[in-house]
N, C-alpha and C positions, 0 to 999 in steps of 0.2 A: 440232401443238399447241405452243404457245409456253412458254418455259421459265416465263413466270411462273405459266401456267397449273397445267404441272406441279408446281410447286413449291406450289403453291396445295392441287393437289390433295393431295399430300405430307403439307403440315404439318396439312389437314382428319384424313388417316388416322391421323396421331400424336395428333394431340387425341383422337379419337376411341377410340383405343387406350386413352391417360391416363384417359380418363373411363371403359371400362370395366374396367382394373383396380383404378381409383376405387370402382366399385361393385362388384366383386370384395371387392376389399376389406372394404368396410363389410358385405357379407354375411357372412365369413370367419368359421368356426364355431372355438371353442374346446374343449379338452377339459378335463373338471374331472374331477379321481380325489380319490376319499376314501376311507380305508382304516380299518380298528382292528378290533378285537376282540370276540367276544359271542357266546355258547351254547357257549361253549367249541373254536370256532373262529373264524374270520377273516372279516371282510365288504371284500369292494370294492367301488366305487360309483362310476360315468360316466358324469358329466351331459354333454354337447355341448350349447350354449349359442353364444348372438350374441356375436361382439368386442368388449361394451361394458362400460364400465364401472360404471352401474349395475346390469348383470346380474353382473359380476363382486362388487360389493359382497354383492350378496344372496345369490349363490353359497359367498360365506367363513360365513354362517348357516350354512349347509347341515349339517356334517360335527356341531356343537353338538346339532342340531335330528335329525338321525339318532341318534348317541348316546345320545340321553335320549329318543327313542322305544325304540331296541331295546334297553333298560334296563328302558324298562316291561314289552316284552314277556318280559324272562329273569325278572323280578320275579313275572310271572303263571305261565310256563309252563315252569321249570326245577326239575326234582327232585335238581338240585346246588344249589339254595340253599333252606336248610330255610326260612325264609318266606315263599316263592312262595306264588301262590296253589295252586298244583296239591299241593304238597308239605303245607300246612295239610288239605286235603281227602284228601289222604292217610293224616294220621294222624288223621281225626273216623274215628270208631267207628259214630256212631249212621245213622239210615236217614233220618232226613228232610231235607228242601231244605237244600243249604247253598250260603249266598251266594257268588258270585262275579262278576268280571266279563265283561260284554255281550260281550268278546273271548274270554275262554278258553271261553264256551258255543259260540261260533259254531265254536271250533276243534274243540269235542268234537263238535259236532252233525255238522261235513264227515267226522271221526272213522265214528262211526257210519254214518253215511251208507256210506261204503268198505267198511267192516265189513259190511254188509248182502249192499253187493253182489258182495262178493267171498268171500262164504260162511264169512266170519270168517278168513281167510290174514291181513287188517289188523286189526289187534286194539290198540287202546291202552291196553289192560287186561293187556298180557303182561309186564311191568314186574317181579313176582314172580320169573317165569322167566329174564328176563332178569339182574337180577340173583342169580339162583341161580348160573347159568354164570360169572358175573363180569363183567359187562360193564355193571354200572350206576354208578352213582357211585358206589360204596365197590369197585372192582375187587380181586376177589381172586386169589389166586396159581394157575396155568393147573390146573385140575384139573376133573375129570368127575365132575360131582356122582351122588349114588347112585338109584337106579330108583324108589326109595320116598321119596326126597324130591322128587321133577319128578312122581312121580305125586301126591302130596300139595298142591302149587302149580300142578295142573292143577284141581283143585276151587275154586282161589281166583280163579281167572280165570275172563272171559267178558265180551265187549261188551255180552251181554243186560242184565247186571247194574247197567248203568250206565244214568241218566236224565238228561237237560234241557231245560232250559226257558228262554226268554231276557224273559217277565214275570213278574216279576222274575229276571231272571238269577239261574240255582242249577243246581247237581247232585245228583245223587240217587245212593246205591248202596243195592244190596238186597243184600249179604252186607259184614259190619263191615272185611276182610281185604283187597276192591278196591284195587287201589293201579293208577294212570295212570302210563301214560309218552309224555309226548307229541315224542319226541327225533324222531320218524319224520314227524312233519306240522309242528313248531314254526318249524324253519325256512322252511319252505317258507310258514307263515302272517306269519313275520319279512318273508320277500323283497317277498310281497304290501303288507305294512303300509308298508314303507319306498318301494314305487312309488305306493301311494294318497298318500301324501307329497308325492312328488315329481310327482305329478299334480298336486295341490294347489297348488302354487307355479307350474306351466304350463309344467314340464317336458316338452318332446314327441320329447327323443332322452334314453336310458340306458340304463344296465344293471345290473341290480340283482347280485350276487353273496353268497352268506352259506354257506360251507361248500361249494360244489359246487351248490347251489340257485338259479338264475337263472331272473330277470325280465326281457325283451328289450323297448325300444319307441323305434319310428323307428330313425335309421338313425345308424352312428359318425361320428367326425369325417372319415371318406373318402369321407362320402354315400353308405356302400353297409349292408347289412344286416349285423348285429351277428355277427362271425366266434366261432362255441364251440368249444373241443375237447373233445371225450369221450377222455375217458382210458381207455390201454390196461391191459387188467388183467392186470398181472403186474410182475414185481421188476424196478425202478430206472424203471418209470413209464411216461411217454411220451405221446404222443395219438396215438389209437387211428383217430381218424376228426374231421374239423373240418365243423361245420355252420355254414348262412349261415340267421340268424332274425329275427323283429322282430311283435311285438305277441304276446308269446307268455312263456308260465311253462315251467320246465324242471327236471325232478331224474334224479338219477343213484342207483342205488342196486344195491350192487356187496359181495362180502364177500371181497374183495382187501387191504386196508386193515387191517379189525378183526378181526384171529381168533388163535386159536392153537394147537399142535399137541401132542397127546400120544399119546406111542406109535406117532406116525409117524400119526396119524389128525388131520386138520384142522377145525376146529371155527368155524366161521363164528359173529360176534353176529348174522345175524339168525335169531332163532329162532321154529320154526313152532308157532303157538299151536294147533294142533291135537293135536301128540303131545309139545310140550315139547323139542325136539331142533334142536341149529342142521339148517340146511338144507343137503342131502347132493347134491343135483342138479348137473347140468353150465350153469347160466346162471352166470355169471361178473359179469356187469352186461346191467344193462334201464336205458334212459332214454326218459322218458315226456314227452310236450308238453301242456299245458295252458295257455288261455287263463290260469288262477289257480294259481300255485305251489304252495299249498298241496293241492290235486287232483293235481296232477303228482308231488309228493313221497309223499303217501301208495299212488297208482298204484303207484308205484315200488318200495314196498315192500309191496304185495299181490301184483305178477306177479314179484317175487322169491322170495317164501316159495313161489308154485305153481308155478314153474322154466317152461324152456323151451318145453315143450308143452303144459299146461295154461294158463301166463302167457299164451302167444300168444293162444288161444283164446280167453283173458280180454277181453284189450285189441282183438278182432276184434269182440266182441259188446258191447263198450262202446263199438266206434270211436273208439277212443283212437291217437294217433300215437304208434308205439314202437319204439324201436332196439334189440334184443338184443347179445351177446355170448355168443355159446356156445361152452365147452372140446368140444374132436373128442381124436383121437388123434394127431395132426399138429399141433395147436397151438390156432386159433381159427377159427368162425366167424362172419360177421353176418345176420344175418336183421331184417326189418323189415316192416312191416304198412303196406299201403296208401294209408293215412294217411298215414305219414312218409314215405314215397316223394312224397306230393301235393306235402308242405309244401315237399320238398326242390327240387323244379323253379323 
């Protein structure tokens, strides 16, 4: 072969090169994080997006355009600000239809719906009790309220008690004393609202975050599927276990975080609307997978309140994908259902 040859061939392979990291290039995914505050914790947000610059203009909307959604939704569905909508139906006394909005119905009815099926463990009517123990928005000082007052705020509760209807969107209670707390599903319907969002705008890689509540779709900026940690439950933190996910809703729900102890006894906030009592069992944290955050978050806190071996059985006969965390006497174990074993391969 003659040297012009070779050299012919040469400078085809360089070109050739040029031109595809030319078009490397212009595929080149970027990462967009947006961050702030809302339900009384913290949201992050990662869009991966084209290297362009009109995606990048529309991108700088973004964070504006989330803000003053999840604004709307603390406006509807937070019993820390007394003119939400949840907190105004709160304090109505009477029995008949009271207006709200097309979203806060839809979050009671998924509400209910959990409630049903999980033989009332998920109760969004437990809101009395909860803040009896102290862990609602007026937090009182660590103490263990008396037998005869948890039994007196066991009469005021009960999912039964509650009705709605989405023509015309309204709620109904049948005892004056109902009071909601939607802290256990809000998020998880927050994480949803902000990927219908970013669906909307023809987002096809993110991840939604609001407190521990994720929304996964398409894949990060490595081209591979969205890396989660589940946090280890116990003092100074940790990740406990890192999952790989994508087109998928996620919560965690754990009483590691929220509790407090008196007498050397620990007293978990989540508490079981059956007997009025936090939950005394050895599940430490359950994380549940659903296509809709808001299913995965309420899950979460139905096979918490039924612990270990009841919650499994739960999520075996709902075929739910679910990660436990069980305290042994050596320390921890994991147990997982079927399902989450599927997802995980």
């Amino acid at each position: 072969m003659s040297k012009i040859k070779r050299h012919q061939i040469v400078l085809l392979c360089i070109v050739s090169l040029l031109w595809l990291d030319c078009s490397l290039l212009a595929k080149k995914k970027k990462l967009f994080v947006f961050t702030g505050h809302t339900m009384g914790t913290s949201f992050t947000i990662k869009v991966v997006d084209d290297w362009q610059k009109e995606r990048e203009k529309r991108m700088g909307r973004f964070q504006g355009d989330i803000e003053k959604l999840l604004g709307r939704v603390n406006g509807q569905m937070s019993t820390f600000i007394d003119s939400s909508e949840i907190s105004l139906f709160n304090r109505y006394r009477g029995k008949e239809w009271f207006s709200v909005s097309s979203e806060l119905v839809l979050v009671v009815q998924t509400a209910l719906k959990v409630s049903e099926q999980s033989g009332g463990t998920f109760d969004i009517t437990v809101g009395p009790l909860v803040n009896l123990w102290g862990f609602g928005p007026d937090p009182s000082a660590d103490r263990v309220p008396a037998e005869e007052d948890i039994s007196k705020k066991l009469t005021q509760i009960g999912y039964r008690f509650l009705s709605c209807r989405l023509t015309p969107p309204a709620l109904k209670k049948a005892i004056a004393e109902l009071y909601c707390d939607l802290s256990a599903i809000a998020k998880g319907y927050g994480v949803d609202a902000v990927a219908a969002y970013l669906d909307s705008q023809g987002a096809r890689n993110y991840m939604v975050e609001i407190g521990g509540e994720i929304r996964a779709k398409g894949k990060n900026n490595n081209e591979i599927r969205w890396r989660i940690g589940i946090s280890a439950p116990q003092a100074g933190g940790g990740v406990q276990k890192i999952i790989n996910v994508t087109d998928i809703g996620m919560a965690t729900s754990g009483d590691y975080y929220n509790y407090f102890e008196k007498d050397s006894v620990r007293y978990s906030h989540t508490i079981d609307p059956r007997n009025g009592y936090p939950i005394q069992h050895k599940l430490a944290s359950v994380t549940v997978l659903h296509p809709q955050c808001m299913y995965a978050d309420a899950y979460a806190t139905a096979i918490d309140v039924l612990g270990p071996e009841d919650g499994y059985d739960f999520a075996l006969k709902e075929e739910l994908p679910v990660y436990m965390i069980v305290k042994t006497d050596s320390g921890f174990a994991e147990k997982m259902t079927p399902q989450f074993a599927a997802v995980m391969k």
